[in-house]
N, C-alpha and C positions, 0 to 999 in steps of 0.2 A: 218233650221237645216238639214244639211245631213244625207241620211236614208242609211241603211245599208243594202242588201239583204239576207235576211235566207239563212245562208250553207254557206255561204261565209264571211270573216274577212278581216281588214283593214291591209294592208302589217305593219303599223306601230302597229300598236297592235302586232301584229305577234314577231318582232322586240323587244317591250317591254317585254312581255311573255318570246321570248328568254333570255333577260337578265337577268329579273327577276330570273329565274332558273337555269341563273350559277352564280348568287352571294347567292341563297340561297342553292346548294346542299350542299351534309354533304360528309366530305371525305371519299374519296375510303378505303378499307381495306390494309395496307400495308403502306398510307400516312402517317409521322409524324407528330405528335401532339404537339406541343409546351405545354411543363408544367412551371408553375415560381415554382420552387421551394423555399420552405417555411419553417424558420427558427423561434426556440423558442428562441429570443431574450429579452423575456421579464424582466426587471430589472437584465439584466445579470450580469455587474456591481456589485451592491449588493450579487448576489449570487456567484461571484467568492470570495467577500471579506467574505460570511459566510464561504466558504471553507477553509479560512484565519484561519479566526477565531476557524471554528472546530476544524481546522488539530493543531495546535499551544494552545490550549487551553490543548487537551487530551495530548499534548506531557509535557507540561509543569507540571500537572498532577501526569504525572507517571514517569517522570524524576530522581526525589530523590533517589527511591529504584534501579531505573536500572543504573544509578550512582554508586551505594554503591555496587552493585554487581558484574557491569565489573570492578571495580575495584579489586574488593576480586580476582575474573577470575587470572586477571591479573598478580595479586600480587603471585597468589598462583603458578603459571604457573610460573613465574619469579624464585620463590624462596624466596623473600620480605618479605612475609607472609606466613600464613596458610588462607585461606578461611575464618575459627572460628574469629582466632585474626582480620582480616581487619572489616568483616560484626563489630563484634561488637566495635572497635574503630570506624567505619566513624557510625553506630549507634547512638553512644554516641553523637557524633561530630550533627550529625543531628538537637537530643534532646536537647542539652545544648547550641551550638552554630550554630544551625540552615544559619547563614549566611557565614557560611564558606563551606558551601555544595552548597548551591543557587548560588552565590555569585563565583563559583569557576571555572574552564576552564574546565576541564571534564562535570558539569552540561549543561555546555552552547555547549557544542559537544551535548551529547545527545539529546537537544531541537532543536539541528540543524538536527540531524537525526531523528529521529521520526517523528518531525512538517512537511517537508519537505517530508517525503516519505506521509504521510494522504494529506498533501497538494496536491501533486502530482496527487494521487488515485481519491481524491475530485474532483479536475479539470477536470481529463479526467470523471470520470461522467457529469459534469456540458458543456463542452463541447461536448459530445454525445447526451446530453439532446436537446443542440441547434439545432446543425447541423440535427440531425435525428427529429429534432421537438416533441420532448417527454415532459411529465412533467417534471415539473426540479426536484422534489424528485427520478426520474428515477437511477438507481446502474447500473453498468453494472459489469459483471463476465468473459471477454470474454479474448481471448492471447493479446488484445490490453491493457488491463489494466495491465496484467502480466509485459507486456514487457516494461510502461512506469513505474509504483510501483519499478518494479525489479533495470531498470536503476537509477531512483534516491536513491534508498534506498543502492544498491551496491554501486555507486560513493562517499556516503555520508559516508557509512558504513568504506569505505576503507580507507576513511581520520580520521575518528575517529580513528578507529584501530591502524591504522600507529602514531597516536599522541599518545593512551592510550598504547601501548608497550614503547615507547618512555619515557613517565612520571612515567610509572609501571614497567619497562621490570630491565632486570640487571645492575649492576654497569657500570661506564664507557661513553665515550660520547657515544652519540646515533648516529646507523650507520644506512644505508638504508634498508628499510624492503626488503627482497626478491621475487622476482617474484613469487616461487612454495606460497609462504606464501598466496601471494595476490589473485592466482588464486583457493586457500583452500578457504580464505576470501569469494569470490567472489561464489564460488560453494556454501556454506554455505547460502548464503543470498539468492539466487534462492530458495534451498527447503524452507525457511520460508517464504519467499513473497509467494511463490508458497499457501502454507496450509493457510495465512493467509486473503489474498484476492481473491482467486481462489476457494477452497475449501470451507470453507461458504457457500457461496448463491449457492452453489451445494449441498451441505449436510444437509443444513438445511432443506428442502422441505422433504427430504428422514428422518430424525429425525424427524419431523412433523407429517409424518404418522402414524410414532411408538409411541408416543409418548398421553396416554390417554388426554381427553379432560382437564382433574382434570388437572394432570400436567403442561400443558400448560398454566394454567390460572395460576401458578409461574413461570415459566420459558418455552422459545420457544427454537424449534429446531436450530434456527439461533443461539441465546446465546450461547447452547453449543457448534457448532460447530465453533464458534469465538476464544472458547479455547479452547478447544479439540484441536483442527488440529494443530497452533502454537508449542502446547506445545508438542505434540505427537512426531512431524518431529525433535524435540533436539535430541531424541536420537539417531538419524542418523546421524545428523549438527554436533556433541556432539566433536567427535575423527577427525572432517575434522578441527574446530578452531583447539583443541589443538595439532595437529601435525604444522598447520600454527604457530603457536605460537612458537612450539619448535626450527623449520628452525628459526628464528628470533632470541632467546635467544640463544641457542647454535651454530647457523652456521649451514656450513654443513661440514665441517673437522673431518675427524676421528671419525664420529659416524653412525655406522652401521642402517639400517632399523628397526634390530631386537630391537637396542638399544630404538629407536623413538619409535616405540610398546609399548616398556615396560614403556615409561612415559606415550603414551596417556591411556594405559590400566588400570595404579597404579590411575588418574587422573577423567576418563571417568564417575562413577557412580557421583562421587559430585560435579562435571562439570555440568555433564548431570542436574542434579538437581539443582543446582545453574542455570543456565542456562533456566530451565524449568520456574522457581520464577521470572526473566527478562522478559522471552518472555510472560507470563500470563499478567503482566502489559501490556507491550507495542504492542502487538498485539490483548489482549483478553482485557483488563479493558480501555487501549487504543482504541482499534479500536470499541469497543459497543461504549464506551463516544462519540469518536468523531464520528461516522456514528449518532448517538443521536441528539447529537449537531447538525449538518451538518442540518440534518432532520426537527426540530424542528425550525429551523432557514430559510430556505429554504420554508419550507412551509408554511409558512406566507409570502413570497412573490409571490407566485402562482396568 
């Protein structure tokens, strides 16, 4: 066996040594670090069709009354009806012939709008959830959600609308809705997506504080501000439909500003209030149910 002399090493040990210590250094500060980024895919599948299911469950739900109510809107805007007389005919129509409400092309507009916008909302949680690797019960409150809610619920909104002037609007065949009309439309459905999914899970937290322990063991700061905020923002929304309405039923020929005024103003208190009775459904009894649902359904796949 070859002896080795103290203080002195074998050029090939040396060698080894060296390499050894550059396959184990750790990198420099400034080297990049390769990360795998890491996605919550778990039963996704499943939890896009709960959002299915939520969004389309709470819409189908709250359908009937906000049916009977843009149409009263409508009618009464029109000229058609009064408010009083519509609500209590399609009422009636409800109770005694119940399938001629279900059953009818206005119900099935509504179910396409409201299912559609909670779908929409639903999703982009469910897909934030992935991408950012969160629980999948995860919400988000951010202008991304604004701006996907807002786009579906406007595009949806503006086809209903354009159908429901159409079937409720005045005598005569039906002409194309106006642009100032659409762009009323459309400014309208921004502040209530806005109050409805934006405001919440901001305001709730702030209600929560104020709000004694007693209290909250019946109701949380989230609940009220699911209806609060929707119903709040009509009064603003209130006079942008029905001036859009009016461009539509009367034109724009020979009628002054002052004139338009003075229908949304004669108009505006039992609008606003009609109005207020819709958006409590489909934004407040709607949007608990279905964030409920969505919830309750979702996590049990966790």
């Amino acid at each position: 066996m070859k002896s080795i002399t103290p203080g002195f090493e074998s050029p090939a040990g040396q060698l080894d040594l060296d390499a050894s210590s550059k396959m184990t250094r750790s990198p420099k500060a400034g080297e990049a670090v390769a990360e795998t980024k890491v996605w919550n895919t778990k039963n996704l599948g499943l939890r896009l069709g709960s959002d299915f299911i939520a969004g389309f469950s709470a819409a189908t739900m709250v359908a009937p009354i906000i049916t009977i109510i843009d149409k009263g809107i409508m009618q009464n805007a029109s000229g058609q009806a009064t408010i009083k007389d519509s609500l209590t005919q399609s009422l009636k129509s409800l109770i005694l012939r119940p399938h001629t409400i279900v059953l009818s092309k206005p119900f099935a507009l509504i179910c396409m709008l409201y299912g559609g916008t909670y779908l929409t909302a639903n999703s982009l949680d469910t897909i934030t959830s992935t991408v950012q690797n969160k629980p999948a019960t995860h919400v988000t409150s951010g202008t991304m959600k604004f701006a996907a809610s807002s786009s579906a619920n406007i595009g949806l909104c503006l086809f209903k609308d354009q159908a429901f002037a159409r079937l409720f609007g005045p005598g005569g065949p039906p002409r194309p809705v106006p642009l100032p009309s659409y762009a009323l439309f459309t400014l309208r459905d921004c502040l209530t997506i806005f109050a409805s999914f934006n405001v919440p899970p901001l305001l709730g937290p702030v209600l929560n504080r104020n709000l004694s322990s007693e209290v909250q063991k019946s109701i949380s700061g989230q609940t009220i501000a699911q209806f609060a905020a929707p119903a709040g923002v009509q009064l603003l929304s209130t006079p942008m439909h029905l001036l859009g309405l009016d461009l539509y039923n009367r034109g724009g020929k020979n009628i002054t500003w002052g004139d338009r005024w003075a229908i949304v103003k004669k108009n505006w208190g039992v609008s606003a209030v009609a109005r207020i009775c819709r958006i409590v459904p489909a934004f407040g009894v709607g949007g608990v149910v279905n964030a409920k649902v969505r919830k309750n359904l979702i996590s049990k796949l966790e």
